[in-house]
N, C-alpha and C positions, 0 to 999 in steps of 0.2 A: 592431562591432555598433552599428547606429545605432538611436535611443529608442524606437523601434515595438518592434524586434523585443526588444529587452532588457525591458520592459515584459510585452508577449506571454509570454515565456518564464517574469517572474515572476508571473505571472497562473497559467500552464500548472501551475508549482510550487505556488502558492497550492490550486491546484483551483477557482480561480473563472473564468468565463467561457465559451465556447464550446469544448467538447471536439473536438478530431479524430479521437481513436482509439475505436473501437467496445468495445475491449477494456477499456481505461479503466474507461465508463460503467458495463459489466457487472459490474465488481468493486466496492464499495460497500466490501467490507471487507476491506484487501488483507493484512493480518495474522492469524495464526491461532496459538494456543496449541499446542505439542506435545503438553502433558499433559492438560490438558481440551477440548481444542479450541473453546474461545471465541476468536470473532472479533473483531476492532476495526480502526476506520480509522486508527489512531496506531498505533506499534511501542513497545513499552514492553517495560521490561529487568525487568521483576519481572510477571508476569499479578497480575491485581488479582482474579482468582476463584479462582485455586488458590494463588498462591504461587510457580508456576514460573519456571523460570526460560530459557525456550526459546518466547519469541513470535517468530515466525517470517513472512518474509513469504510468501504464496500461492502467489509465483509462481516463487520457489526451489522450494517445495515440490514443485512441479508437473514443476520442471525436471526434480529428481532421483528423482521417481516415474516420468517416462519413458524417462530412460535406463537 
């Protein structure tokens, strides 16, 4: 991997810089509470609203409500 693209990639991870993916952009909050369903852009092991203990990310969510 030469320094552009390893760079690039940790920028993509960061979330800073020019996006590619449409899907990306759309989601602002890619984590969602099972029990209260608050959202946040971090994953966090304890919800800081209720207590829980099931933050979850969206797009598991998403996966396992279509199949």
């Amino acid at each position: 991997m030469d320094g552009k693209a390893a760079i690039g990639r940790l920028l993509t991870l960061a979330g800073v810089g020019p996006r590619d993916s449409p899907r990306e952009t759309e989601q602002s909050t890619p984590y969602a509470c099972l029990g209260c369903g608050a959202t946040y852009e971090v994953q966090y092991h304890v919800c800081p609203e209720c207590g829980g203990f099931s933050v979850e990310s969206q797009t598991e969510r998403r996966d396992t409500q279509t199949n």
